[in-house]
N, C-alpha and C positions, 0 to 999 in steps of 0.2 A: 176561811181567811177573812178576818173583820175587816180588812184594805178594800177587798175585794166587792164584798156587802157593801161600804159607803160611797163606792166609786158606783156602782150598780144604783142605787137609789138615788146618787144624784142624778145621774143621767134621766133617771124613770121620772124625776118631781123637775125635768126639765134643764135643770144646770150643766148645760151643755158647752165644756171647751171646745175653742179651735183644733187643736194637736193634744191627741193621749199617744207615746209614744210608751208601747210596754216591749221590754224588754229580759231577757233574762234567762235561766236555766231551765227552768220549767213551762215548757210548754201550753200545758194544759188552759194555763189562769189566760194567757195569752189569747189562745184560740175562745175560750168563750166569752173572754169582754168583748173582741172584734165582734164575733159573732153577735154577742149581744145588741153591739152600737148596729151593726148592722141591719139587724131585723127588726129593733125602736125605734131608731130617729127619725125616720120617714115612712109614712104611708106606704104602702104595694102601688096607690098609682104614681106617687111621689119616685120612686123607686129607677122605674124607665127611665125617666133624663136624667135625672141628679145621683142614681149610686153608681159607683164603679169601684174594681176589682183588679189593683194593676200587683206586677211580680217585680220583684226587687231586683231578679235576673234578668229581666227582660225592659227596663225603664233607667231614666238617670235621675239624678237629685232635678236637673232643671226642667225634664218632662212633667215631674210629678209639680214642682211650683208653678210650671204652666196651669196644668189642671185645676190646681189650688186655686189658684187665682180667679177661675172662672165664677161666674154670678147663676146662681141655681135658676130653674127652668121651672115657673109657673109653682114657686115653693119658698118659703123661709130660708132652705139649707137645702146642701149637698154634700154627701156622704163617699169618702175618696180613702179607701182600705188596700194599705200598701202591704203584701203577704209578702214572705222571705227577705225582708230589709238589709237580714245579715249578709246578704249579697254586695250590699251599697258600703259596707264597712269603710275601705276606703275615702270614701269621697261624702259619706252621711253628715260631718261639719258642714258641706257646703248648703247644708238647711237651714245654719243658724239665722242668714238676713231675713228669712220668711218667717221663722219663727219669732222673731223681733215684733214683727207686725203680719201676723196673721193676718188671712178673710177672715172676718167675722161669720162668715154667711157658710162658711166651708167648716164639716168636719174631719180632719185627716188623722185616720189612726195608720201609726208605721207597726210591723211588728218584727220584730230585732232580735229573733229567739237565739237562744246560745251565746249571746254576744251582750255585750255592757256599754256604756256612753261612760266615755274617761269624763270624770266629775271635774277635774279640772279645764277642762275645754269649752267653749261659749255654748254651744249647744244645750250641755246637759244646764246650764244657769240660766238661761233666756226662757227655759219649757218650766216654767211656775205659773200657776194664777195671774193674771186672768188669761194667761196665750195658751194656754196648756201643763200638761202634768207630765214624769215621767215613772210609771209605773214597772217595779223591777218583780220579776216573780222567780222565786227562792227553791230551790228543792228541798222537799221536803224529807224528812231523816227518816230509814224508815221503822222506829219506833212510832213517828207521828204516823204513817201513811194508814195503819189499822184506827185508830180514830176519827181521820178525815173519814174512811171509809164509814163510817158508824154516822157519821154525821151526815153524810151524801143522803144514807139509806133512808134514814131516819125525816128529811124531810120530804121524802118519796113515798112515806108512810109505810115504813118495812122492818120492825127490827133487827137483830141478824145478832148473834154469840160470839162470843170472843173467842174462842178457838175456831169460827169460820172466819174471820175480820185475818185472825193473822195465818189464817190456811190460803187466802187469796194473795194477800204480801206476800209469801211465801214463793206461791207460783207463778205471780204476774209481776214481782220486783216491783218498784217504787214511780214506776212510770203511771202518772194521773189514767192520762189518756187513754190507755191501754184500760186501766181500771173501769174507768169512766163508760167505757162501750161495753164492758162483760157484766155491769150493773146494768146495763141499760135493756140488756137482755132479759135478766131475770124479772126486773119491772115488766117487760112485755110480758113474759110467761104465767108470773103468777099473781095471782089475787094480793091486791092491799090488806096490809095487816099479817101477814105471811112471814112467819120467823123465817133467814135465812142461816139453817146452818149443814153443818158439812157433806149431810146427806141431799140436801137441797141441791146444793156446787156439786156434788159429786153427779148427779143426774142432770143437771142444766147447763154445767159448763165442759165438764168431763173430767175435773181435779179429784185424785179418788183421795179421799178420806182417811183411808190406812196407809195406801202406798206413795208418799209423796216425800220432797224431802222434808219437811216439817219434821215429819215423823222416822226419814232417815237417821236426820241430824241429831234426836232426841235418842233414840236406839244407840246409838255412837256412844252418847254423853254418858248412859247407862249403862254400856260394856253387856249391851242385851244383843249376843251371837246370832240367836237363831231368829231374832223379829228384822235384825240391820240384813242379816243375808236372804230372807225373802224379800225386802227391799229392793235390794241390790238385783234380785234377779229377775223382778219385776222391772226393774228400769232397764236392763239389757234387754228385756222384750219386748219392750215400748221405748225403745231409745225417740223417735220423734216428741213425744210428749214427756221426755225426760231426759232435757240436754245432756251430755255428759258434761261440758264448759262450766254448766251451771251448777252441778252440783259438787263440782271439785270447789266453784269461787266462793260456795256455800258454807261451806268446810270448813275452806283456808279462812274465812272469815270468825266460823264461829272460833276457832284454836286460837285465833290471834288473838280474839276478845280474851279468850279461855287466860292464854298470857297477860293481860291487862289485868283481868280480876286477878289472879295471884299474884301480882303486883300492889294488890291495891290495902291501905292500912284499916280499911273500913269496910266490910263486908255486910252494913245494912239493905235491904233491899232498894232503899231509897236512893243511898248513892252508888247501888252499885248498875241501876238502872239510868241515872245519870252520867256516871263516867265512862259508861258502856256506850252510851245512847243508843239501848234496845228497851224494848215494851217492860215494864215491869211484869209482866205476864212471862216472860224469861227468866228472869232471875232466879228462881228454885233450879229451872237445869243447870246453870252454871256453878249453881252451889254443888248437885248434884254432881256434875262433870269433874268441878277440881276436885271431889277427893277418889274418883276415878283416874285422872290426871294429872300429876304433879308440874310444876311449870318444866324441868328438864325433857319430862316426857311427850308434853305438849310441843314443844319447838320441835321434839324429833316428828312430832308428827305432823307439822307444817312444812319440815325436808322431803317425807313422802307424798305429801299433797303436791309439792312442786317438783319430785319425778314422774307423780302421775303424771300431775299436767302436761309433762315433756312426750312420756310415752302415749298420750291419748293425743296428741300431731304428728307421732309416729314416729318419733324417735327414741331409738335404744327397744322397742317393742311392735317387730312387726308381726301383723296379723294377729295381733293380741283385740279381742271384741273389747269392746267396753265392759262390757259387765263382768270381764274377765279381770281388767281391769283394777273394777271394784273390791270383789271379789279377793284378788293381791291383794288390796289396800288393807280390805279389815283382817286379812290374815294378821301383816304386821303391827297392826295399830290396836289388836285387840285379844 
C-alpha cells in the first residue's frame, strides 16, 4: 500500500507529526504503523520515561490530553499509543481542542479499528499538517489479497506461485493479520530464495493441496462427482480444519458470482474479473461453471446452500454430521 510506504519513510527521514490517528476496517495497516512509530521514534533508553501504552477501555479523552500534554524526560519527544480507541467512539470529538494545538514534543497515535471519524465533524478537519494526519486503512477485496501476498513475500526474499497465493486466500480469508503471522512462519522455517507453493503450505502450514476448498469449489464448477465427493468426505473427517460455515459461505458466494456472470453482456476475461472482483486467475472456472450451470439452475442452488445452512445449526436436520450434509448437497446440485 504506497500510503503506507510514504507514511513509513517520513517518519524514518524524521518528519514526525504530533497525532497519526489511523483508523479503519483493516486492521492489519493499523497495528504496524503503531508498531512501527513505536519501535522508531525513540531509543530503548528513551523508551522507559517517554513511551506508554494506554487502552481506549480503560482511559478518557481527558486522561490521554493529560498525558499529551506532558514534556518528555531527558528526550526530544514522547511516544503515547492509544490501542482499542474504538472504545472512545462516543466522546473521541472531545480531542478536537488538543488537536488544534498539539505538543509538539508529544507523539500520539490513537488507533480506532473498525470505526471512521464522521468527515464532517471538527476532529476529522483539525488532524492535517502540521497537527497531524488521519490515516484510514481499507479492506482489501479478495482478488487483491493474493497479490498483496506476492508482494509481502517477495520483499522477504521468497517467491511463491499463484495457485499457492490463492490456495492461502482461500483458507485463511482476507484477514492481513492472520496472513501476516502464517508467512511469518514459513520465513522462519525455510531458507531465502525458497519457491512457496502448495506443497510447501501443505507441510508447514497443514492446508492440504488437493483437499481444500479451492479445490472443492472447482470440482463443483466442473460437475466432477467423484473428485467433489472425496472432498467432501475429507472435510467431514477433519471437520476442525474444515469449517463447515465456511465452506457453505464459500459456495453461496461463488453461485451468486455464478449469477452475476450470466448476467453479464461481456464475458471478456478482463471484465469479467472486474465485475466479479475475483483474481483473474478465476475467470476460466466461471466460464467453465456457466455452461455447467445455467442462471435458473444456479439460484436453485443458492436455495439449497441456504437449507444447508439451516440444517447444519440443526434445524429441519437432526443428527445429520456434516459431511453428510455435504454429501446431500452434491447429490442435488449435481
Amino acid at each position: 500500500m504506497e500510503e503506507v510506504k510514504r507514511l513509513i519513510d517520513d517518519i524514518r527521514n524524521g518528519q514526525i507529526l504530533p497525532i497519526y490517528f489511523l483508523m479503519g476496517d483493516e486492521g492489519y495497516y493499523i497495528d504496524r504503523i503503531a508498531e512501527y512509530i513505536g519501535t522508531h521514534v525513540l531509543s530503548e533508553e528513551e523508551k522507559g520515561f517517554n513511551q506508554m501504552v494506554l487502552y481506549g477501555k480503560d482511559v478518557t479523552i481527558d486522561e490521554i490530553v493529560s498525558n499529551a500534554k506532558r514534556f518528555p524526560m531527558m528526550a526530544e519527544k514522547q511516544v503515547i499509543i492509544v490501542k482499542e480507541a474504538q472504545h472512545l467512539s462516543r466522546t473521541i470529538e472531545q480531542l478536537a481542542p488538543y488537536a488544534e494545538n498539539p505538543q509538539p514534543s508529544t507523539v500520539l497515535v490513537i488507533c480506532f479499528k473498525y470505526k471512521k471519524l464522521d468527515k464532517r465533524k471538527k476532529l476529522h478537519k483539525v488532524l492535517k499538517a502540521p497537527n497531524g494526519l488521519v490515516f484510514e486503512s481499507k479492506k482489501l477485496y479478495e482478488n487483491q489479497v493474493s497479490e498483496w501476498i506476492r508482494k509481502v513475500l517477495k520483499t522477504k526474499g521468497y517467491p511463491i506461485s499463484h495457485k499457492a497465493s490463492i490456495l492461502l486466500v482461500e483458507f485463511l480469508g482476507t484477514d492481513l493479520s492472520r496472513i501476516h503471522n502464517e508467512l511469518e512462519k514459513l520465513s522462519v522455517v525455510l531458507p531465502k530464495g525458497t519457491e512457496i507453493t502448495p506443497e510447501v503450505i501443505e507441510k508447514h502450514i497443514g492446508i492440504s493441496k488437493d483437499y481444500n476448498n479451492f479445490e472443492f469449489k472447482k470440482a463443483i464448477g466442473e460437475r466432477d462427482i467423484l473428485k467433489a465427493t472425496r472432498i467432501a468426505t475429507y472435510f467431514s473427517q477433519n471437520p476442525k480444519d474444515n469449517p463447515f460455515v465456511v465452506t457453505v459461505s464459500l459456495l453461496h458466494t461463488f453461485f451468486t458470482q455464478l449469477l452475476q456472470y450470466h448476467g453479464l453482456n461481456d464475458h471478456s476475461p478482463r471484465n469479467v474479473a472486474s465485475a466479479l472482483r475475483i483474481n483473474p486467475y478465476f475467470v476460466d472456472e466461471f466460464q467453465v461453471a456457466a455452461r455447467n450451470y445455467s442462471m435458473k439452475k444456479s439460484s436453485k442452488v443458492i436455495s439449497y446452500l441456504r437449507e444447508l445452512d439451516m440444517k447444519g445449526k440443526g434445524v429441519g436436520a437432526y443428527n445429520m454430521s456434516q459431511g453428510d450434509l455435504l454429501k446431500e448437497l452434491l447429490v442435488k446440485i449435481m
